[in-house]
N, C-alpha and C positions, 0 to 999 in steps of 0.2 A: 754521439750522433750529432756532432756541432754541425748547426748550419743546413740542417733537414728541412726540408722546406714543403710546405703545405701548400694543397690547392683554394684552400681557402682565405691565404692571403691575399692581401690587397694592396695597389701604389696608389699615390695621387695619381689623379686624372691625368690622361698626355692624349695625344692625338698627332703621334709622331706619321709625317710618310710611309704609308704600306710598301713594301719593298718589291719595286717592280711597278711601281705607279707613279707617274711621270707627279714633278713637284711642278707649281705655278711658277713661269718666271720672276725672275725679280722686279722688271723693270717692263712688262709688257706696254706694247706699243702697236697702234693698227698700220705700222709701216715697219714692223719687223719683220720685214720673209725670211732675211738670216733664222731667225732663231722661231720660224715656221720650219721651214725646213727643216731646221734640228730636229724637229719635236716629231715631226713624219716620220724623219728618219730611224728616229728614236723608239716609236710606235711600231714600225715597218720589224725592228729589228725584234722586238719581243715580242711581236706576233709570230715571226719565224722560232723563236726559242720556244716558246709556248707549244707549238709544232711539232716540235724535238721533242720537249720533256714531258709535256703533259697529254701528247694525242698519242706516244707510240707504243700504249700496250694494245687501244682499241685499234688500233691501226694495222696489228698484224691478226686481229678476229679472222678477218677474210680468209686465210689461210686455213682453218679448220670450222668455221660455227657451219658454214652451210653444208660442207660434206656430214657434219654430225647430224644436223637437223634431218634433212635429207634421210641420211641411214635410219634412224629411228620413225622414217613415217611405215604406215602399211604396206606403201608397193614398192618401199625400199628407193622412193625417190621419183621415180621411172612416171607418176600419173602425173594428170597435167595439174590437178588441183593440189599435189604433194607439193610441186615446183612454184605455183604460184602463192599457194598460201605461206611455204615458208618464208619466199623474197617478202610477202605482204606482213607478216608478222617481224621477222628483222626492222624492217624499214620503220613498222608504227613501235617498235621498239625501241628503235634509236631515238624518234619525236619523243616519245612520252615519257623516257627513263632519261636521255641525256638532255634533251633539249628541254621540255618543261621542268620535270623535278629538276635539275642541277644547275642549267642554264639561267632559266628563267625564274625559278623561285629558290633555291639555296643558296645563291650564291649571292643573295642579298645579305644572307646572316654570316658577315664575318664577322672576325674576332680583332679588331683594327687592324685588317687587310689579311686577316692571315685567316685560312681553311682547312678543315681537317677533324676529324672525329674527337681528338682532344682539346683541342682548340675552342671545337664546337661546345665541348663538354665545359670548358672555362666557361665559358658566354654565359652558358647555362644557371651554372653556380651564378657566376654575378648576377645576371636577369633575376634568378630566384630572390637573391640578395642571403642567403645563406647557405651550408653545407649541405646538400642534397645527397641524401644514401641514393635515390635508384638511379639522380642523374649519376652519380660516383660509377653504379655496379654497369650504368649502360655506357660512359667513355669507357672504362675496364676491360667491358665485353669489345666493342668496338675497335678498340687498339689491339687486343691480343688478337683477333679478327685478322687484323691488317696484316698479322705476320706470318698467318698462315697463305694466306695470297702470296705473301711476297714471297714464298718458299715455292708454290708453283708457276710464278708467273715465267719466271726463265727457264725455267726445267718445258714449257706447254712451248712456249713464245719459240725459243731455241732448235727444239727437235720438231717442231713442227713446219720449219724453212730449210733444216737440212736432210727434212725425209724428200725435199723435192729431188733430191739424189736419185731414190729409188725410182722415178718417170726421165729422167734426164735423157735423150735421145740418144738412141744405141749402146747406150754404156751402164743405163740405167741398173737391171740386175744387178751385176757387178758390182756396183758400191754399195747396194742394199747391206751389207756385215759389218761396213764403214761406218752408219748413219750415228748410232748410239758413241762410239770411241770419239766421232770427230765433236760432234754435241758437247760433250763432256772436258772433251780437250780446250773447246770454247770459252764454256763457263768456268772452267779454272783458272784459265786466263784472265776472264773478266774480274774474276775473285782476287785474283793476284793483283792485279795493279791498282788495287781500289787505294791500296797505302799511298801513294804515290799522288795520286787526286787526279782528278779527271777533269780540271780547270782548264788544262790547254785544248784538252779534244771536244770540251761542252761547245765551243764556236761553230763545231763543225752538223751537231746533232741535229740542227732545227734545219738545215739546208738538205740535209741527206735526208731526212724524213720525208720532208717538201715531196721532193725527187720521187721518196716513196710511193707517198699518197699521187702524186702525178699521174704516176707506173696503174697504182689500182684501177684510177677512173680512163686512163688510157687504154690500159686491160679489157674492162668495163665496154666504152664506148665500141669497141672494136666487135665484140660477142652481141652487145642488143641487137644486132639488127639482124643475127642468126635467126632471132624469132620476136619481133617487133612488138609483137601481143603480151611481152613480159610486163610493157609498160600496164596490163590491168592490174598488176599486182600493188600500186600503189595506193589502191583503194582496200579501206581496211576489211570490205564484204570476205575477199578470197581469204583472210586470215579466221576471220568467226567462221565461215561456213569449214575451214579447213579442219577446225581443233573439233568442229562439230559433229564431221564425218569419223573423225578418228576417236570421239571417246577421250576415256580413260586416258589411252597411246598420246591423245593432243596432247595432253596434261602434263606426259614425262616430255612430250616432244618444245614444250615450254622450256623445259631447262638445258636444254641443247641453243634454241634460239638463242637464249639470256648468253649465251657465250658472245655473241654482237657486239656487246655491251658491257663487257667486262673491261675494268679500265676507265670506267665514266665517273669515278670516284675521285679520281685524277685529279680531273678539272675543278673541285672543289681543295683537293688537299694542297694543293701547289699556287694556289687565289696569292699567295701572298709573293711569291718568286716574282709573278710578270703581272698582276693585276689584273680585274676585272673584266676590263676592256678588251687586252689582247687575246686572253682566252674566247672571248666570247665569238667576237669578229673571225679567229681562228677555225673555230665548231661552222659557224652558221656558214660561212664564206668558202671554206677550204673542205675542212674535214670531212664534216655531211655529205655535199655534194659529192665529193670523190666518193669514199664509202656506200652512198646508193647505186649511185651506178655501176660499182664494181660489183654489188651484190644481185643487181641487174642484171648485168652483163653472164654471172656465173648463171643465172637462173635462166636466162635464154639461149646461152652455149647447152647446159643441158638438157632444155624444149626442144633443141634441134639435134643434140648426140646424147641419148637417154643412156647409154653406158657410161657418161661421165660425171655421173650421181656417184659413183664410187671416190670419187676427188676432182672434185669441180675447179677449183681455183689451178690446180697444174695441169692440168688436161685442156685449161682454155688458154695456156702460152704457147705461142707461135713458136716452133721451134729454133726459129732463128733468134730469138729474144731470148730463150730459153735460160742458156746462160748468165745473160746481165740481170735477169731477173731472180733469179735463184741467190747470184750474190748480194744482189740490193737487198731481198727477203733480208738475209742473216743478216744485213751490217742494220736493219730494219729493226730485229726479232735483237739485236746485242743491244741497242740503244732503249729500244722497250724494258728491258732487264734492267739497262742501267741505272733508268727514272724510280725505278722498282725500287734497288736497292738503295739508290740516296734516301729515298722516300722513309726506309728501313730505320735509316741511320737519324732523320730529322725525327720521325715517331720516337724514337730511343731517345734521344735527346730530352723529347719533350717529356716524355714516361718519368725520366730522372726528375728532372725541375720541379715536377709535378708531386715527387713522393711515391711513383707508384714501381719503382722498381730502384735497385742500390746503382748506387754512386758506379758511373762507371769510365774508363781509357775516354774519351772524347776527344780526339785532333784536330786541330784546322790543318788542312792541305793545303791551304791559298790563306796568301797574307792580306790579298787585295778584295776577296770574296767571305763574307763572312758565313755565307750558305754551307762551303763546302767544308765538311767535315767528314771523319772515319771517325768509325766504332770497332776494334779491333776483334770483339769478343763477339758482336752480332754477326759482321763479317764472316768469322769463323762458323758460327751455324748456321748461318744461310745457305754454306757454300754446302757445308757436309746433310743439310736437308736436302738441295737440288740435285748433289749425287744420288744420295739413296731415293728419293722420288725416281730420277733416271734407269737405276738400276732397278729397285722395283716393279715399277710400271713399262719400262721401255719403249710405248709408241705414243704420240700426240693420241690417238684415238684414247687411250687405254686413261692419259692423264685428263684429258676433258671431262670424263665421270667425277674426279677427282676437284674439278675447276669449279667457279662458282659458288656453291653452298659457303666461303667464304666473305665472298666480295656482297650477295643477296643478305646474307647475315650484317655488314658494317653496313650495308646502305640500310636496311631496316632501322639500325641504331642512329643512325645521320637523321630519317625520318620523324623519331619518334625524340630525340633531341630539339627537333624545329619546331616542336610542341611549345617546351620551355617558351621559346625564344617570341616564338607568334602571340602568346598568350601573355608575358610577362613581361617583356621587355618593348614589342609594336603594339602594346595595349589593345589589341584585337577582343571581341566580343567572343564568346563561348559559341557563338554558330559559324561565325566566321571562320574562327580558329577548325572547328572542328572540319567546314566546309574546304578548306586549304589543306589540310592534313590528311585526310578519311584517305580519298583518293591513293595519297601518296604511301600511305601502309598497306591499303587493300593491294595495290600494285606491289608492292615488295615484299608482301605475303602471299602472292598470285609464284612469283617466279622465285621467294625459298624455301615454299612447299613442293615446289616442282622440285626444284636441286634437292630435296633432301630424300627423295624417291631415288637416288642413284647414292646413296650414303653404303648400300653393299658393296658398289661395284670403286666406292674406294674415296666416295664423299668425307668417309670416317676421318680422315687423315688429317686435314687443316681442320676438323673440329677437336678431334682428340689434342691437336698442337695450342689450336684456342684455348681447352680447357686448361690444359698445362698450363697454359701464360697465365690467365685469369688465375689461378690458383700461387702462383708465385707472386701476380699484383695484391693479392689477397693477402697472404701471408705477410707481405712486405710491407705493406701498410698496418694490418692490424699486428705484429710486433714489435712496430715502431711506434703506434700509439699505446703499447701496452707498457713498453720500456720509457716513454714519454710521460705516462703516468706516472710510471715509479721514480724516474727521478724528482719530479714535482713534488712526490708525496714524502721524499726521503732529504729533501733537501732544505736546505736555509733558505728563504727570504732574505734576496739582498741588502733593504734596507736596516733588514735586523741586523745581519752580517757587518753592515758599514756603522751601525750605534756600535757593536761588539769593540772594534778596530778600534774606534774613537773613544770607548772606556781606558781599554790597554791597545794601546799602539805598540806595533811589531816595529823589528829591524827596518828601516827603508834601505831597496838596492835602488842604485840610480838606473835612469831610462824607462824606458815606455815596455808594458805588459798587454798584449790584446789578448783575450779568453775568449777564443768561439765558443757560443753556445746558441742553442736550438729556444731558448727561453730566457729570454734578456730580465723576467721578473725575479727569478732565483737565482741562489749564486752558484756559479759552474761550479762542476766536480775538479778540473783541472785548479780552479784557485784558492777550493777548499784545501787537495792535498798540498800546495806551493806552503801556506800559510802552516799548513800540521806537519810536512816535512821539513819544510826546510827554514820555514818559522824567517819569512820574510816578506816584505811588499815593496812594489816598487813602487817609484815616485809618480809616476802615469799610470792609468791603468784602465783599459776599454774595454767593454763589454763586448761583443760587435756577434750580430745576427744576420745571416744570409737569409731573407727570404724571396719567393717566386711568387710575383704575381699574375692574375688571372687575365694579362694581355701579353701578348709575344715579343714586345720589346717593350724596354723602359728608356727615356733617355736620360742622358746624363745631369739633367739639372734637375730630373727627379729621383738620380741613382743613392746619392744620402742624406740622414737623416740622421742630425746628431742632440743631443739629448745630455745635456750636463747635469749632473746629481751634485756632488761636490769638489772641491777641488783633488782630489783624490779621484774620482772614477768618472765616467763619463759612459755614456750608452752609444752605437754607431748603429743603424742599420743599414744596410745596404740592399736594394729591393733591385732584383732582375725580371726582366721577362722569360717565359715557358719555353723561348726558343734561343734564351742565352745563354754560353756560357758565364758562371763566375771568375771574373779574377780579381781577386782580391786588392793585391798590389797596388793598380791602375786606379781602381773605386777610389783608394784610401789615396790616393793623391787628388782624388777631387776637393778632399776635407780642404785644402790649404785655401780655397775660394771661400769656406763658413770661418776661417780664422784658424785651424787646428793642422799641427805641419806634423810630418811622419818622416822620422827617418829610417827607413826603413832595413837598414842595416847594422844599426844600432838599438831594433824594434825586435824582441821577443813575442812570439806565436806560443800561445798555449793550448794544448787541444787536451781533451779527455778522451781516452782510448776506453773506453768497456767489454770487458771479458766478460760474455754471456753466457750461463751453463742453462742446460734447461732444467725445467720444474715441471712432473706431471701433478702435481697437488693446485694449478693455479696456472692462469691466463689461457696458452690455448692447447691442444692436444702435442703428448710427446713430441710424434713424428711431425708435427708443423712446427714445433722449436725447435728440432735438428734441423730444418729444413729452414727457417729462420736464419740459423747460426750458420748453416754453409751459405747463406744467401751473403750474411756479413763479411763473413773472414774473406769470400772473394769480392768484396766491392772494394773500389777502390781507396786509395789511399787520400782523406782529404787536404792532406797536403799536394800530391797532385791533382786533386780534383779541383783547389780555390786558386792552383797558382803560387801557392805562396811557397818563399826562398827555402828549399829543406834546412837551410843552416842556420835558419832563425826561428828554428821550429822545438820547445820540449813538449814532449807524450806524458802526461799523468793517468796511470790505468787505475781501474776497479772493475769488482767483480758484482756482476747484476742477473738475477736470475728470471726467466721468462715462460 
């Protein structure tokens, strides 16, 4: 397990640039408009990207929240206080879940610029200043959360912009048998080129979004004034009196609304991409705006044609629009997918670094972008989840049941994380803390007891996929510290090992030996058997430890840390951030700035391979050591996982039982 890396490690202090937040000039000056102007420009451009990646799953809601809301009231939609209350409940929906919690109060706790449930959970540990089980079990739940989202988000997003087929003017029937084939033909496409990276088309995302969101509030603007009186629904009264009249019905009709608002997580996990700023100015400026009135708009097209409570958002396009609106929808509903799945692939990343899931393919697609990367094996089951979601469920109506209890689930976890954070690290008082908080869980217990009242009609699914995950992050970790034990417990103490040496000295081979191991105080298993097989040492020889610390990047003049024992061995650590990868190679050419040069072609890799059988007398239950042991044999190989040259690589196995 050389080079397994804990959440509980730590780097020296940095306070590198969050990525996507403009650095300070070098040389600022009150007569530099040139490099005003850059900095606008510069601003201008990641607020439009931010547009693209991080607004466009909330951004295609309009497309199905209000027909759902809608359908689940008593008159099926059709009363005046069904139509106002639900526009009134959306709207104080989108204020109180995106714009206060996320906006305005989470988005203060980043992790040095970077946001996101694991991220969050790093913070966490640190603030605490120790290993926290429940923060550990609530990032855990959180993350595997996240992936059950990302398996409906394009499967909802998708078929929910190309059922606009079935209203299409005059032709509409007719492709209705088309909608599911063409969907699917979409997202396999989007699956397919993910290898390939999506570096050249990300330019184009935050512009065609833009365009999108335009489309809504021009949608929007054009329907209010069907029935002008929609503007009372912005006062929160018609949303209380509305859940009031309906009972119980309000209750489930909550987790229809929260569909608005799916996607506000977003704006938190991606903080690090484009920064604070651009995000925020994005919501408040752009997003919001368009988004109310569109839901406005729907809500007073329907006040004035109460048959179009049956699908509000197609039924208010002109049919001359009809067309360009339907394609913008999808190229709307691909790009919302898109952010999804990157989103997919940087959680994955982080999972690894973190310890909570094995070693896995990681690629960079862009030499020039360090963001973009492919996970080949998530890839692959996102794609075969969105099928079978597809095939299963077959209408956007049928997957909304399905939507949310997800996304309601990680933001709970995001909520009850900023606990940590308020209390322990902004040294807030016990009333204060609790006074900031209460609100933000009652609320995110308000709408995932609502979502979880629809768990028949097929909620089960991203929780049953959460449990899975949570139970493989489970297993993954606790047979890594159980195997982590036993080496400890079965192994030399290095320094003992280096008096042994120094009583009887072995053969010397010449050149340099590096021994990855996970525990730089014992002596690796690989250079215990070197020394019992083959009964030699060589003249250099390094310890060297990969570990992850608890910020998302490290930089390089805090990348090593070297550590001389004697002339014979030497200790290297090398510390990365949660959202880098290792390479090895690169690190170890920083050494030649502390004095210590590598050649690295003339440099032997030693790694200890472990043949795990299981043991039901001892550690954890049978069926979780097979399930351990298949988690291993397919992780990846840590020679492509650190980078380093296969042909300066020997394997030393044993056999360890768990």
């Amino acid at each position: 397990m050389a080079g397994d890396a804990s959440p509980g490690d730590s780097a020296p202090p940095a306070s590198p640039t969050p990525s996507g937040a403009n650095p300070p000039p070098a040389h600022p000056h009150p007569s530099a408009t040139g490099e005003d102007g850059h900095a606008k420009t510069g601003k201008r451009a990641l607020i439009i990207g931010a547009i693209g990646v991080v607004f466009g799953d909330i951004g295609t809601s309009p497309l199905y929240a209000m027909r759902e809301a809608l359908h689940h009231s008593r008159s099926g939609g059709t009363a005046d206080l069904a139509v106002l209350g639900v526009v009134s409940l959306v709207f104080w929906a989108l204020i109180l879940v995106v714009t206060l919690k996320y906006v305005v109060f989470l988005m203060r706790a980043d992790n040095k610029g970077e946001g996101g449930t694991l991220a969050l959970m790093a913070l966490a540990q640190h603030a605490v200043g120790r290993r926290s089980g429940l923060i550990f079990v609530l990032g855990v739940c959180g993350a595997a959360l996240f992936y059950g989202d990302g398996v409906i988000t394009p499967a909802i997003s998708v078929l929910s912009a190309i059922e606009g087929l079935k209203d299409a003017p005059g032709i509409g029937p007719s492709l209705a048998p088309f909608v599911l084939p063409i969907a699917a033909g979409i997202l396999i496409a989007l699956f397919m080129i993910q290898s390939r990276g999506t570096a050249s088309m990300a330019r184009y995302f935050g512009p065609l979004t833009l365009v999108w969101f335009l489309i809504l509030a021009g949608l929007g603007l054009y329907h209010i004034f069907d029935d002008i009186s929609i503007l009372r629904a912005l006062s929160p009264h018609y949303g209380v009196v509305f859940l009031l009249d309906n009972g119980f019905l309000g209750f489930v009709i909550l987790g229809s609304v929260f569909l608005a608002v799916t996607g506000a997580e977003a704006l938190y996990a991606d903080m690090g991409h484009f920064g604070k700023s651009p995000i925020r100015i994005g919501w408040l400026w752009v997003v919001l705006p368009c988004l109310t009135l569109n839901y406005l708009g729907q809500g007073a097209f329907v006040l004035a044609h109460r048959e179009a409570a049956a699908n509000p958002f197609w039924m208010m396009v002109p049919e001359i629009a009809y067309w360009p609106v339907l394609i913008m929808a999808t190229v709307a509903t691909v790009i919302a997918s898109q952010a999804v799945i990157t989103g997919a692939f940087s959680v994955t990343q982080q999972a690894v670094q973190l310890g909570l899931l094995p070693r896995m393919a990681i690629l960079n697609t862009s030499e020039s972008q360090a963001g973009q990367i492919y996970v080949p094996s998530i890839n692959s089951m996102l794609m075969v989840g969105v099928l079978v979601l597809l095939v299963t469920f077959q209408t956007s109506s049928a997957l909304a049941a399905a939507y949310g209890i997800a996304v309601t689930g990680s933001m709970f976890v995001d909520s009850l994380l900023a606990w940590f954070i308020v209390r322990n690290m902004w040294k807030w008082s016990i009333p204060a803390s609790l006074a900031a908080i209460t609100p933000l869980v009652a609320l995110d217990l308000v709408f995932m007891t609502s979502n979880m009242l629809k768990i028949p009609q097929g909620a089960w699914m991203p929780l049953v996929l959460g449990a899975g995950l949570v139970l493989i992050m489970w297993t993954w970790t606790r047979g890594s510290q159980i195997l982590s034990d036993k080496a400890k417990k079965d192994s030399l103490p290095l320094t003992d090992l280096i008096e042994m040496l120094r009583a009887r000295p072995p053969h010397r081979a010449p050149g340099t030996a590096i021994f990855l191991t996970s525990d730089p105080d014992v002596a690796p298993v690989a250079l215990m058997h070197n020394l019992k097989h083959n009964k030699v040492l060589h003249e250099k020889n390094v310890i060297l430890t990969v570990r992850t610390a608890d910020r998302p990047r490290v930089p390089d003049s805090h990348r090593v840390k070297i550590e001389p024992i004697n002339d014979d061995f030497k200790k290297i650590t090398l510390t990365y951030g949660f959202m880098e990868s290792p390479v090895v190679p690169r690190a170890l050419s920083l050494c030649r700035k502390q004095g210590v040069k590598f050649d690295i072609m003339s440099t032997s890799f030693f790694l200890g391979r472990r043949s795990v059988v299981p043991s039901a007398s001892q550690g954890m239950p049978l069926w979780q050591d097979k399930l351990y042991i298949f988690l291993m044999r397919n992780a990846a190989n840590p020679t492509d996982f650190f980078h380093i040259p296969p042909g300066r690589v020997v394997e030393l196995g044993t056999q360890v039982s768990v």
